[in-house]
ChimeraX commands (.cxc) that place a marker at each C-alpha (Angstrom):
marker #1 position 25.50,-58.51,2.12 radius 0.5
marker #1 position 28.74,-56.43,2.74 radius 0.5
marker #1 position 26.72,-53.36,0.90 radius 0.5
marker #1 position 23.81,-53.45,3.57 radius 0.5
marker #1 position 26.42,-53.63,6.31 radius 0.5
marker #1 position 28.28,-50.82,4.64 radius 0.5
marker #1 position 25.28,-48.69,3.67 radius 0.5
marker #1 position 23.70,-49.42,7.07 radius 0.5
marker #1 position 27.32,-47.95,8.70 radius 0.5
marker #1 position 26.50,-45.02,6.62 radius 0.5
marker #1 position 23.18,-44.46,7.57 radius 0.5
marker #1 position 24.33,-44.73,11.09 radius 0.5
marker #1 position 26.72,-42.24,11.01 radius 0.5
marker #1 position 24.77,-39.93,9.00 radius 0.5
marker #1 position 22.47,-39.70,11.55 radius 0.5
marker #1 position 24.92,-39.37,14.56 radius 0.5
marker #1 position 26.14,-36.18,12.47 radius 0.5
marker #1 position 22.91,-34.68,12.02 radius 0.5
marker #1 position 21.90,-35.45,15.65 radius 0.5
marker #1 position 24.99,-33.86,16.78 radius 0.5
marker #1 position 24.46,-30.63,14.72 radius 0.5
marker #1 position 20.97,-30.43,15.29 radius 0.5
marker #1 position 22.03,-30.51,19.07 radius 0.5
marker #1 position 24.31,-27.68,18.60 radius 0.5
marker #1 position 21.90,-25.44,16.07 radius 0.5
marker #1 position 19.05,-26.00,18.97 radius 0.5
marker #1 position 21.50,-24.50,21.77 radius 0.5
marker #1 position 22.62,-21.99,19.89 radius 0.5
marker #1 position 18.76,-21.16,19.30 radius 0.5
marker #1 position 18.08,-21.23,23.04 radius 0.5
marker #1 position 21.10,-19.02,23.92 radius 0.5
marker #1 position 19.72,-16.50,21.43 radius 0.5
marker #1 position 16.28,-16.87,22.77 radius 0.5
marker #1 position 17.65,-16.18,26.19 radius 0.5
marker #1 position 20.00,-13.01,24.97 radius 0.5
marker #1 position 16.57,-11.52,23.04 radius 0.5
marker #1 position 14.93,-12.14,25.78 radius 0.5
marker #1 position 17.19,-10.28,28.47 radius 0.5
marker #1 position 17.51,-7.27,25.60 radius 0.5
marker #1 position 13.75,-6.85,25.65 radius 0.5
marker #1 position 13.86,-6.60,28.89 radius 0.5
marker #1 position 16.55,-4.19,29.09 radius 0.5
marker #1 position 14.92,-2.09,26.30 radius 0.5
marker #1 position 11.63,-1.49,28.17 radius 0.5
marker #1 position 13.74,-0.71,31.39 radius 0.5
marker #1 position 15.36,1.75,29.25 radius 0.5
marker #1 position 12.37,3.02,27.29 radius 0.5
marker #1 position 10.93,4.00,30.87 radius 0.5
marker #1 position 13.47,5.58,31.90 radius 0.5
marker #1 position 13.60,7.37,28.84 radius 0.5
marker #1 position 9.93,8.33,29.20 radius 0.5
marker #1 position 10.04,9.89,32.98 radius 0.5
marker #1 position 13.47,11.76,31.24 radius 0.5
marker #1 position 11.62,13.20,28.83 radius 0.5
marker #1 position 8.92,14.66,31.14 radius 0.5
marker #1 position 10.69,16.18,32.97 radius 0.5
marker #1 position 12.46,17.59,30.28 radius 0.5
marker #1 position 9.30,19.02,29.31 radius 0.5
marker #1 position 8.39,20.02,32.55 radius 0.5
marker #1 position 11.45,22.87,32.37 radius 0.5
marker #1 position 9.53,24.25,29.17 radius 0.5
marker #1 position 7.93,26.61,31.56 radius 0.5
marker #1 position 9.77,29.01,32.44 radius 0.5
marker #1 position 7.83,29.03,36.35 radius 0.5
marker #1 position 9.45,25.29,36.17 radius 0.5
marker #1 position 13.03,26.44,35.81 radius 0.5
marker #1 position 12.72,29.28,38.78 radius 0.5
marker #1 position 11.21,27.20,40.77 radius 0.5
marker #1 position 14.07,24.64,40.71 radius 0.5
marker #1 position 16.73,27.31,40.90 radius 0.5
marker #1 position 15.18,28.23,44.09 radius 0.5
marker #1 position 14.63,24.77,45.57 radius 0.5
marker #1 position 18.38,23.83,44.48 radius 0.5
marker #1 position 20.45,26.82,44.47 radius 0.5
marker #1 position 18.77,29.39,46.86 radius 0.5
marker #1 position 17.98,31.47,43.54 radius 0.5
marker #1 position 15.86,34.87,44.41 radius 0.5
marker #1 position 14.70,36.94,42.22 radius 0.5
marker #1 position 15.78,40.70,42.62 radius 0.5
marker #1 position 12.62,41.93,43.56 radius 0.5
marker #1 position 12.30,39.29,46.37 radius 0.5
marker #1 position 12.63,39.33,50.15 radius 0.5
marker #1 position 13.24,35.66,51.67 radius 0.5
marker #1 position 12.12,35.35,55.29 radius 0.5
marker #1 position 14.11,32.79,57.52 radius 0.5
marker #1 position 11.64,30.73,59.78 radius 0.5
marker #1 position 13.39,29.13,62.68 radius 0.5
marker #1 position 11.75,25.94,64.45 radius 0.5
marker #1 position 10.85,27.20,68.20 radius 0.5
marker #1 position 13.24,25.51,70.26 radius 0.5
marker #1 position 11.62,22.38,72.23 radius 0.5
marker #1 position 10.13,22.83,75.59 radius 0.5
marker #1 position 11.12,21.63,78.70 radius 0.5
marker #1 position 9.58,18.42,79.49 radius 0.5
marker #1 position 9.47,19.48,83.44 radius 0.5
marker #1 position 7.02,22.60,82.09 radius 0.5
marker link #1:1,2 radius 0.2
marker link #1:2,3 radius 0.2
marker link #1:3,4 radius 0.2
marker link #1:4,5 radius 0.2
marker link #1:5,6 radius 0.2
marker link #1:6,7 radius 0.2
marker link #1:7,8 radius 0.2
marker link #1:8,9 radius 0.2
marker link #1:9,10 radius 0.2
marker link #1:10,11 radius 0.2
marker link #1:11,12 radius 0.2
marker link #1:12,13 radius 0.2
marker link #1:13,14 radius 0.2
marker link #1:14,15 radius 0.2
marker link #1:15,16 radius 0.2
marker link #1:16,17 radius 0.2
marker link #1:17,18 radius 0.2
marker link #1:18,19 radius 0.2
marker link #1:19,20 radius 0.2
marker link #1:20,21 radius 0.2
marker link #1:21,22 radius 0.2
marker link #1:22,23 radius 0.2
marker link #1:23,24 radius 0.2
marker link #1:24,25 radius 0.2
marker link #1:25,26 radius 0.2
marker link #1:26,27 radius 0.2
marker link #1:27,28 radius 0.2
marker link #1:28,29 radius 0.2
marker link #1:29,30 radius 0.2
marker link #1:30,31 radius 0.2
marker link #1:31,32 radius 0.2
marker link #1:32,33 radius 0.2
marker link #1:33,34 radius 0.2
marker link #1:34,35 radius 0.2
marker link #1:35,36 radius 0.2
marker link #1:36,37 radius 0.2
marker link #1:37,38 radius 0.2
marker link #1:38,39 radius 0.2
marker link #1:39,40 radius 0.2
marker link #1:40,41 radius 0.2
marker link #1:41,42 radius 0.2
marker link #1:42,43 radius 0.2
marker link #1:43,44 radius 0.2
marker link #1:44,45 radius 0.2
marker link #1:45,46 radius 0.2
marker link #1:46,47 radius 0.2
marker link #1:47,48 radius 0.2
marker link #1:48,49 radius 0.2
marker link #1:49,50 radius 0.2
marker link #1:50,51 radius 0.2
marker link #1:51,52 radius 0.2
marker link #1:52,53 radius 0.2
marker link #1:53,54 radius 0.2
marker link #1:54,55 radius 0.2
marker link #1:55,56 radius 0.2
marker link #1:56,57 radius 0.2
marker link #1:57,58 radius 0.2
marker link #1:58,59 radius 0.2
marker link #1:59,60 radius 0.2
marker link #1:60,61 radius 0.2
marker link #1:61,62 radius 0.2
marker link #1:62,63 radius 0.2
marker link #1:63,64 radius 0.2
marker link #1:64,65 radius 0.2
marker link #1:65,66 radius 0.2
marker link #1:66,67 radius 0.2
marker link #1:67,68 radius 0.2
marker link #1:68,69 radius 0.2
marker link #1:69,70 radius 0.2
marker link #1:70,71 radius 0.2
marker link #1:71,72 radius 0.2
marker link #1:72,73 radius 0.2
marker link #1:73,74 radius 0.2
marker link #1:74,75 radius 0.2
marker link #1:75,76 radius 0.2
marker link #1:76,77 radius 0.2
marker link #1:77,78 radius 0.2
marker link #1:78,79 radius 0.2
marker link #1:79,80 radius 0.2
marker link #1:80,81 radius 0.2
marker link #1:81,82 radius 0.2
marker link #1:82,83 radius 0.2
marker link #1:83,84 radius 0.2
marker link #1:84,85 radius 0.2
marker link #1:85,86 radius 0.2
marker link #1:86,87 radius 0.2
marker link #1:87,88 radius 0.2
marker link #1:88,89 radius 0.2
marker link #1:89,90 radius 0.2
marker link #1:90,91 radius 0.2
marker link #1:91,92 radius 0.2
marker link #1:92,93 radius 0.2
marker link #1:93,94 radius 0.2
marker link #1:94,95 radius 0.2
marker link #1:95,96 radius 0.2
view
């Protein structure tokens, strides 16, 4: 009789510890789960990123690219340009 009651005790307690360790295995899985999760999406934000870089990284492979930047950015002209200056016409009068 006292070797049922002890075994049972045993039994008992052998499950509480693998109910409490399976607890902590399964959050430990979830937080994982959630950190994968939050990588992935930070690796396709990143690989997108990395694809409109690269395009335009390709786009200054032409050389009409690059001038065309240094003019829009820097006021670059070549030597054997003239620039012309357009100025807005001033506003009219509303009375006219």
């Amino acid at each position: 009789m006292i070797q049922k009651i002890i075994y049972i005790i045993c039994l008992v307690l052998t499950l509480g510890i693998i109910v409490k360790y399976g607890k902590d295995v399964y959050s430990d899985y979830a937080a994982a789960k959630a950190e994968k999760e939050k990588l992935t999406a930070d690796m396709m934000r990143i690989s997108d990123e990395n694809d409109k870089l690269q395009k335009k990284l390709d786009g200054f492979s032409n050389s009409e690219t690059v001038i065309k930047e240094l003019k829009a950015r820097f006021n670059y002209k070549l030597p054997q340009e003239k620039v012309i200056i357009v100025a807005p016409e001033k506003a009219q009068k509303a009375s006219e």
